[in-house]
C-alpha positions as CSV (number, residue, x, y, z in Angstrom):
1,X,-79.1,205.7,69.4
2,X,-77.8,202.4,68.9
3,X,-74.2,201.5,67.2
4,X,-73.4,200.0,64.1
5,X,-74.2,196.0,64.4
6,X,-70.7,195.0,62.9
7,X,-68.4,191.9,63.9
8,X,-65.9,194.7,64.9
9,X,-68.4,196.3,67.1
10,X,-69.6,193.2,68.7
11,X,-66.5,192.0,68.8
12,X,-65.5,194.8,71.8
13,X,-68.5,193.6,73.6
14,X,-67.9,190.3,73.8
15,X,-68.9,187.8,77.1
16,X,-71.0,191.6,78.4
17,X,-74.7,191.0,79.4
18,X,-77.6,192.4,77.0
19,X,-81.0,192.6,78.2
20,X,-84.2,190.8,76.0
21,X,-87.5,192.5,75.6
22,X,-89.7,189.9,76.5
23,X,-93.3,191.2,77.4
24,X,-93.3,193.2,80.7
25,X,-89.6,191.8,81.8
26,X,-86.4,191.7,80.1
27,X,-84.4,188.6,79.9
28,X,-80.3,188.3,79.9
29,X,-78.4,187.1,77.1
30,X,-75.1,186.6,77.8
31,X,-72.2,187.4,74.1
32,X,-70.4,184.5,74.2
33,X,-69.0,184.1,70.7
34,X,-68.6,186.4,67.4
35,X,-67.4,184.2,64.5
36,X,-66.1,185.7,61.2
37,X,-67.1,184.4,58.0
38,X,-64.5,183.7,56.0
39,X,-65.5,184.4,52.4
40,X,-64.6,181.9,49.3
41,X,-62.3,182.8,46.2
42,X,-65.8,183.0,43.9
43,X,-68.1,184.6,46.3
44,X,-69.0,187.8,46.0
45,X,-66.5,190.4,48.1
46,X,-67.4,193.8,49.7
47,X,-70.0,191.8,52.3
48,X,-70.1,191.9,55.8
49,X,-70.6,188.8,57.0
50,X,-70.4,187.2,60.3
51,X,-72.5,185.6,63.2
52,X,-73.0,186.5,67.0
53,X,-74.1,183.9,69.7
54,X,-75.9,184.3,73.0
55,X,-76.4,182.2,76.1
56,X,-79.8,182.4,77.7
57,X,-81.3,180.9,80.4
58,X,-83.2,177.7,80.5
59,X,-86.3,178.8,80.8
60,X,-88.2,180.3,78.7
61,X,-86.7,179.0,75.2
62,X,-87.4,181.7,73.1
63,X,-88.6,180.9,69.1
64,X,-87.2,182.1,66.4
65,X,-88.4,185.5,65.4
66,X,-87.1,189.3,65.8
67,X,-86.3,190.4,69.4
68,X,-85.4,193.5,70.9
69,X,-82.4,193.6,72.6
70,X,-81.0,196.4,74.6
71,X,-76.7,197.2,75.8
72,X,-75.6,199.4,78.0
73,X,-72.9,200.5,75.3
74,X,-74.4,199.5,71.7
75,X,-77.8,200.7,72.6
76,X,-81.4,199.3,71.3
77,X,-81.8,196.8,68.3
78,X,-83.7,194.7,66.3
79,X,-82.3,190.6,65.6
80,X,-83.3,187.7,64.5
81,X,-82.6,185.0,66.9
82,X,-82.6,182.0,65.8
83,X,-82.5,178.7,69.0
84,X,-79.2,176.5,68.4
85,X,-78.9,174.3,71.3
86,X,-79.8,173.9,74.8
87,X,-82.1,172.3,77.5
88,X,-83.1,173.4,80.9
89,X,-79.9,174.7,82.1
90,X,-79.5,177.3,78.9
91,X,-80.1,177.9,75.6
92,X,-77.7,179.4,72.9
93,X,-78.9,181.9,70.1
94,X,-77.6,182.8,66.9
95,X,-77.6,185.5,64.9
96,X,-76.5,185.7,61.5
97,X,-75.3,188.9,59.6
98,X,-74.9,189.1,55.9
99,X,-75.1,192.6,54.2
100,X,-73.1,195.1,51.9
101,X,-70.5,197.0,53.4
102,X,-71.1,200.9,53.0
């Protein structure tokens, strides 16, 4: 069972360790950041809407594409990593949120 994939629920996780599913290995990805999104006056409301960013290692740097990622506290999930910056020493992921509140 995995928890709700909130800012709020990230949020109480923040700079903990989650583990990638990368082939036969799992790689660390350190929660380093969750940024709000603050909406506009004429955007639609009722959204959830916010990003998350890892730091990984420097090597391997992963594409973008859906990863599994694994937390001791939130459980397995599905994201969509996307590669922001980095070199050898690290790399730093985002992942972006954007979906209707229930």
């Amino acid at each position: 069972m995995s928890a709700e994939l909130t800012e709020r629920e990230f949020s109480k996780h923040l700079n903990s360790q989650f583990r990638l599913k990368v082939k036969n290995h799992d790689l660390p990805l350190q929660l380093v950041e969750v940024k709000p999104y603050l909406a506009q006056e004429n955007e639609q409301q009722g959204l959830e809407r916010f990003s998350v960013f890892f730091e990984g290692p420097g090597d391997p740097l992963l594409p973008q594409r859906v990863y599994r990622l694994a937390h001791d506290r939130m459980g397995d999930f599905d994201l969509f990593l996307v590669p922001i910056s980095g070199d050898h020493r690290g790399y730093r992921y985002e992942a972006v949120f954007n979906y209707h509140k229930e």
